[in-house]
C-alpha positions in Angstrom: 68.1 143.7 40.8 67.2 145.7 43.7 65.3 148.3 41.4 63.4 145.9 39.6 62.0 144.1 42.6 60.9 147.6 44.3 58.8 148.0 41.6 55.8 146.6 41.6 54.4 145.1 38.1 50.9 145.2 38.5 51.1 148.8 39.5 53.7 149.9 36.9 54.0 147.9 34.4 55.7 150.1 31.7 58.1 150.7 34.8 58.7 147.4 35.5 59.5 146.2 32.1 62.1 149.7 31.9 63.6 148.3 34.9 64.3 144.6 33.5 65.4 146.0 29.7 68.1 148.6 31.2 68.9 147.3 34.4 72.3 145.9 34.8 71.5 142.2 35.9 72.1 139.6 33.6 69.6 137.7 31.9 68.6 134.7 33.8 64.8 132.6 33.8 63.6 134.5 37.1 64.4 138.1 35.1 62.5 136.7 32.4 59.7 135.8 34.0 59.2 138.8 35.6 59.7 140.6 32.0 56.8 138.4 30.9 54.5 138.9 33.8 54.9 142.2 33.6 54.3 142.3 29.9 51.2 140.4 30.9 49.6 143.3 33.3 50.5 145.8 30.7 48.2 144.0 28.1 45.6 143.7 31.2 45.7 147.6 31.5 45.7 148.0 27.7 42.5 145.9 27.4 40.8 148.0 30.3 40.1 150.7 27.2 39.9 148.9 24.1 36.3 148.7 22.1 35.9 145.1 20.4 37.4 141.9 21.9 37.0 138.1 22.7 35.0 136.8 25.2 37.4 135.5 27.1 37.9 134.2 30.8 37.6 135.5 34.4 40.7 137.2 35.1 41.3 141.1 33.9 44.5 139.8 32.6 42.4 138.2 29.8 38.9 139.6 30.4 36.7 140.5 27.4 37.0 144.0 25.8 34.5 146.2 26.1 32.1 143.4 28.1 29.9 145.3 29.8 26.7 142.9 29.6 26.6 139.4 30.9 25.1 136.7 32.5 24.0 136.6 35.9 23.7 133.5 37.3 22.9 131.7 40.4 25.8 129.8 42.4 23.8 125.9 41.8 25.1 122.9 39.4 21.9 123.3 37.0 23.0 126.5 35.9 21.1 129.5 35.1 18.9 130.4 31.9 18.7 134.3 30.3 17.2 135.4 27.3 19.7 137.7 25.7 17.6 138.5 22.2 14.5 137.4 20.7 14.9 133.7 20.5 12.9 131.0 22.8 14.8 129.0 25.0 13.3 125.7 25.8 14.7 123.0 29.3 15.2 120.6 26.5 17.9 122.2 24.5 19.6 123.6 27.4 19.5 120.2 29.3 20.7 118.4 26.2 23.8 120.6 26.0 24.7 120.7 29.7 26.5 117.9 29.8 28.5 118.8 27.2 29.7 121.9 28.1 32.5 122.1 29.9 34.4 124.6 32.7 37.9 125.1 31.3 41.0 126.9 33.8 44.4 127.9 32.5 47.1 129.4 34.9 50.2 131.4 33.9 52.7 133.5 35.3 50.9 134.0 39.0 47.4 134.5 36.5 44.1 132.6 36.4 42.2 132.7 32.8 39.0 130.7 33.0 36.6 130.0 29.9 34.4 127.4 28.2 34.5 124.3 26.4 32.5 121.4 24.4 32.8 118.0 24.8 33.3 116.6 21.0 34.0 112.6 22.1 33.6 111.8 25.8 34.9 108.4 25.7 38.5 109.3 24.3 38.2 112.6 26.5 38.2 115.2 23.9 36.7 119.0 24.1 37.1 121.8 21.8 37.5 125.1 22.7 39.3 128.9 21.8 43.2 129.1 21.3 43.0 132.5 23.4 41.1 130.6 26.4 44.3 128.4 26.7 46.9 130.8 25.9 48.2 132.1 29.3 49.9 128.6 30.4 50.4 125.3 30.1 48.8 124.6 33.5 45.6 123.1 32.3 42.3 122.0 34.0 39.0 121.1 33.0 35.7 119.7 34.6 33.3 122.0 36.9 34.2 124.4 38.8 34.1 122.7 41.8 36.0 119.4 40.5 38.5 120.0 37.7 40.4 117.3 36.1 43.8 117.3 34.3 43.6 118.7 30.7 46.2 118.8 27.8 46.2 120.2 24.7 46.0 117.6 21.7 46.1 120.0 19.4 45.8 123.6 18.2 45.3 125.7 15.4 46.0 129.9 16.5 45.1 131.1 13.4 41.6 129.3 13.9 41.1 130.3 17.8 40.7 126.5 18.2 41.9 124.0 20.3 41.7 120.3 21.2 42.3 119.2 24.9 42.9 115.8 26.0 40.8 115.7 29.6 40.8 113.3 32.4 37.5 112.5 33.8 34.5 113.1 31.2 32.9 109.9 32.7 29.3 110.3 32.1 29.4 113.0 30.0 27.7 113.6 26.7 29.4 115.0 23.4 27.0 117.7 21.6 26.9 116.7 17.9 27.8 119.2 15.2 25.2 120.3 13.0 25.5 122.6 9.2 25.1 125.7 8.5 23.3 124.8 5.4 20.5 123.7 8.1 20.4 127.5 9.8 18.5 129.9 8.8 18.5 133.6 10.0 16.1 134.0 12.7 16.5 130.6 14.0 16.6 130.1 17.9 19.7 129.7 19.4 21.1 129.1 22.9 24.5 130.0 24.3 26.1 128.3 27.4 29.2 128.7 29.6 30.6 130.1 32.5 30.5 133.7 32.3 31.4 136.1 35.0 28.7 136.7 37.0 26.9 139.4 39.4 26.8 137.3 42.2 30.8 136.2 42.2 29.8 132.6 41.7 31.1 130.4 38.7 28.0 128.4 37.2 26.8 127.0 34.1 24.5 129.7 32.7 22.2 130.1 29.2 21.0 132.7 27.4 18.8 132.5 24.2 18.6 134.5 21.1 18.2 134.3 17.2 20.7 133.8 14.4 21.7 137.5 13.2 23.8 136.6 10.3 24.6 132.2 9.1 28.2 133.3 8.1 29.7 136.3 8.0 33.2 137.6 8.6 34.9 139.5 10.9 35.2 143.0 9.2 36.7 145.0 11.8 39.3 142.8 13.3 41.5 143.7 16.3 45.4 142.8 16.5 44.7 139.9 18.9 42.6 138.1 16.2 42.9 136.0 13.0 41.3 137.2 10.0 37.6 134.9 10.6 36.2 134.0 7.5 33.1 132.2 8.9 30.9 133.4 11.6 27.8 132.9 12.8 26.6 136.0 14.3 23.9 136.0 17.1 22.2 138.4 19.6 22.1 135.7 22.4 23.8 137.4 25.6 27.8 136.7 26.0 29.9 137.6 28.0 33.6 137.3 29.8 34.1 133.3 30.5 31.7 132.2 27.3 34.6 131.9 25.3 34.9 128.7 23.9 31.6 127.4 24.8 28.7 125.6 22.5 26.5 127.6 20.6 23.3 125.5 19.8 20.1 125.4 17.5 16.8 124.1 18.6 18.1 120.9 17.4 20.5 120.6 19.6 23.6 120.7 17.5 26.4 123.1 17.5 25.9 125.9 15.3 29.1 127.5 15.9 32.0 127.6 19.0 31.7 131.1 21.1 34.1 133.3 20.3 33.7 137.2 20.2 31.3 139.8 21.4 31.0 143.3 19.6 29.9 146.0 21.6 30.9 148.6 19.0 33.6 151.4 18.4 34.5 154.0 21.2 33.1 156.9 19.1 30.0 155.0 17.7 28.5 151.8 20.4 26.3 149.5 19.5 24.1 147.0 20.6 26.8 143.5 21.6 26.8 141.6 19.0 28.0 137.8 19.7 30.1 136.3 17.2 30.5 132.5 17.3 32.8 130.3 15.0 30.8 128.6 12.2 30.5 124.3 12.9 31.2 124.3 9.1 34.9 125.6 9.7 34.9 123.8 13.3 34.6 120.6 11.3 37.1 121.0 8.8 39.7 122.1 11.9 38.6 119.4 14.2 39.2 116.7 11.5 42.7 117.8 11.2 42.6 117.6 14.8 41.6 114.1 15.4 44.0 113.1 13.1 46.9 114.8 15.1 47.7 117.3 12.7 47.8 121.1 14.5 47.3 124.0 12.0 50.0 127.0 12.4 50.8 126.2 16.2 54.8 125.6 17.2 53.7 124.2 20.4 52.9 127.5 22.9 50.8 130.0 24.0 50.5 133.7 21.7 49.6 136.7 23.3 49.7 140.3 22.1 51.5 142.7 23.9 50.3 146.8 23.9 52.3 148.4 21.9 53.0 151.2 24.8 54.9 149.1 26.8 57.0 148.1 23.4 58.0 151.7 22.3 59.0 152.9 25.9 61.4 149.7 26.2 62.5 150.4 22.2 61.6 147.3 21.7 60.6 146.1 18.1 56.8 145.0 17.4 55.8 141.1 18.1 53.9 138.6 20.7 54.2 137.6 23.8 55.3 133.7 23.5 53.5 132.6 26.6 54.2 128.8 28.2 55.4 126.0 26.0 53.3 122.8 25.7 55.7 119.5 27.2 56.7 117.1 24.1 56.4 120.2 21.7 59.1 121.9 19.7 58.7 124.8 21.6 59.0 123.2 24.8 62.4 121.3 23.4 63.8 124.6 22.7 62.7 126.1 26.0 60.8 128.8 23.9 58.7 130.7 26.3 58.5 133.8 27.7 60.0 135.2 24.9 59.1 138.4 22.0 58.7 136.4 19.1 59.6 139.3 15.8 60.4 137.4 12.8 59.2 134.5 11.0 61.9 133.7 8.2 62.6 136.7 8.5 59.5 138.5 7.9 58.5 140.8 10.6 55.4 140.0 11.6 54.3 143.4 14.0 52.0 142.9 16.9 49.1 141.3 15.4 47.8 137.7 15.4 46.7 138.2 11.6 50.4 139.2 10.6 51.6 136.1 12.3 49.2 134.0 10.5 49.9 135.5 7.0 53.7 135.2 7.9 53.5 131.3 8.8 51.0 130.5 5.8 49.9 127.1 5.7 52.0 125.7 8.1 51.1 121.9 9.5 52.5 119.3 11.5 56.2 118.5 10.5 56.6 121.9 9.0 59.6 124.3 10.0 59.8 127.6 9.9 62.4 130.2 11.6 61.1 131.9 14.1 63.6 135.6 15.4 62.4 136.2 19.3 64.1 138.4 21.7 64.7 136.8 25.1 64.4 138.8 28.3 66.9 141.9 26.7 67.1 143.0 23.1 69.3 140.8 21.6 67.3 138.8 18.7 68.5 134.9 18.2 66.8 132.6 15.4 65.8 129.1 16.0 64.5 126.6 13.8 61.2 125.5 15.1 59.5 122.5 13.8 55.7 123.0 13.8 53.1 120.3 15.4 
């Protein structure tokens, strides 16, 4: 014990995790934590080099591969407006969306990940946003960044990168309406809002315009910590770390798609970013599931995908990271968190969120499936876990 806690996981992480797999103290929920957390900074250090990523929040825990374009905005409540392509960006569309759009903060294992959300009913408190943006923890806030509210999630669907929170406090607050994609064109005007990372340190609601690059495409060079996407809108409006989650919308007004991914090319060949938002024809068909309480291939907790570095030095076998367990979820009644899940009926399922997807199928609310993790050592232990 005295090994593991002269280490420092941050610094070391590969040398941390050695410490906790081969040191002699038995398992217990503060060794387990500090497996997790230092899991977590090895998949920080991981990201650091990778090539193609989501735009995710604030902290370099979770912060956007390869981003290295975005936003800068002033520290003031109105927000901030860029042009990140072609497209013309009117005080209209952006004020019509403001309200609608949404700071969203997740904490975890000593970690803050911040990112963006839209308001879909602001009477019953609902706003939709990525999985990945609410992955770290079950600690869950939501407003501005100077007043943030309690937020739960409703709902979730991993293999979407979609979520539903329940949020306290939307009073005065407008939903933005969803729109087609049988009503966008390529070349139409788009705008993207959200809280970015900015230049100046601040945390503000910024907008940057551009055209539609592609109506529905999908993703054809995935990484392991994404689901296959079938429907994308593609877009050359500016994104960047903290737009995750956050409303992409035509001149109209209406969502075209949810913010999800910004390409900035391979390592060997860049390109110009390319930002990649989740069609509003697929956010429909999710979000209707969601409104009727049904989740879509979620067990209740956070997924998070570990580097495979740290796994082969501790001989571990390939999986994810189970993060923080939702309260009232199966997961959260089994105390499964902080945990490798390996297996799904006893498939192995690798360290990719597209393996996990294709290993769960179709699973909905009510569903059980049997899910092989590995707990703090490397013992594996199966549990039946009801899905929500």
């Amino acid at each position: 014990m005295a090994d593991e806690e002269r280490i420092d996981p941050e610094e070391d992480p590969e040398a941390a995790l050695e410490a906790l797999a081969e040191g002699p103290a038995p398992e217990s929920p503060a060794r387990r934590r500090r497996l997790a957390r230092a899991a977590l900074y090895g998949l920080r250090d991981a990201r650091r080099s990778a090539r193609i990523g989501l735009a995710v929040g604030a902290v370099a825990l979770l912060v956007a591969i390869g981003v290295g374009v975005f936003a800068v905005a002033n520290d003031d409540d109105e927000g901030a407006v860029g042009v990140g392509g072609t497209g013309a960006v009117t005080d209209d569309i952006v004020a019509g969306a403001r309200s609608g759009t949404v700071y969203i903060r997740s904490s975890g294992f000593g970690e803050v990940a911040a990112g963006t959300g839209v308001v879909v009913d602001a009477d019953e408190g609902l706003v939709l946003t990525n999985f990945h943006v609410v992955a770290l923890g079950n600690d869950l806030q939501a407003g501005t960044p100077d007043r943030l509210d309690d937020a739960e999630i409703e709902a979730a669907a991993p293999c979407e990168d979609l979520a539903l929170l329940k949020v306290e406090g939307l009073e005065g607050r407008g939903a933005i309406p969803l729109g087609r994609q049988d009503a966008v064109a390529q070349g139409d005007p788009v705008v993207a809002l959200g809280y970015p990372i900015s230049a100046s340190g601040g945390k503000s609601l910024t907008s940057t315009a551009g055209v539609v690059s592609s109506v529905n495409t999908p993703l054809r060079l995935p990484a392991p910590d994404q689901p296959r996407f079938t429907n994308l809108v593609q877009t050359d409006a500016a994104l960047g770390a903290g737009n995750s989650g956050g409303p992409l919308v035509g001149a109209d007004g209406r969502l075209v798609g949810i913010n999800t991914i910004l390409f900035t090319g391979s390592a060997g060949s860049p390109s110009a970013e390319q930002g990649y938002a989740i069609g509003v024809d697929r956010v429909r068909e999710v979000l209707a599931d969601f409104r009727d309480g049904r989740s879509r291939a979620w067990f209740g907790a956070g997924l998070l995908t570990p580097p495979p570095g740290v796994l082969e030095r501790q001989h571990l076998p390939s999986g994810l990271l189970v993060t923080a367990a939702q309260d009232g979820t199966s997961a959260a009644d089994l105390r499964l968190e902080q945990v490798l899940l390996t297996r799904v009926d006893g498939a192995r399922i690798g360290s990719s969120l597209a393996a996990y997807c294709r290993a769960v199928g179709d699973a909905q609310s009510g569903d059980e499936r049997k899910l092989t993790v590995i707990a703090g050592g490397r013992r594996e232990q199966t549990v039946a876990v009801e899905f929500n």
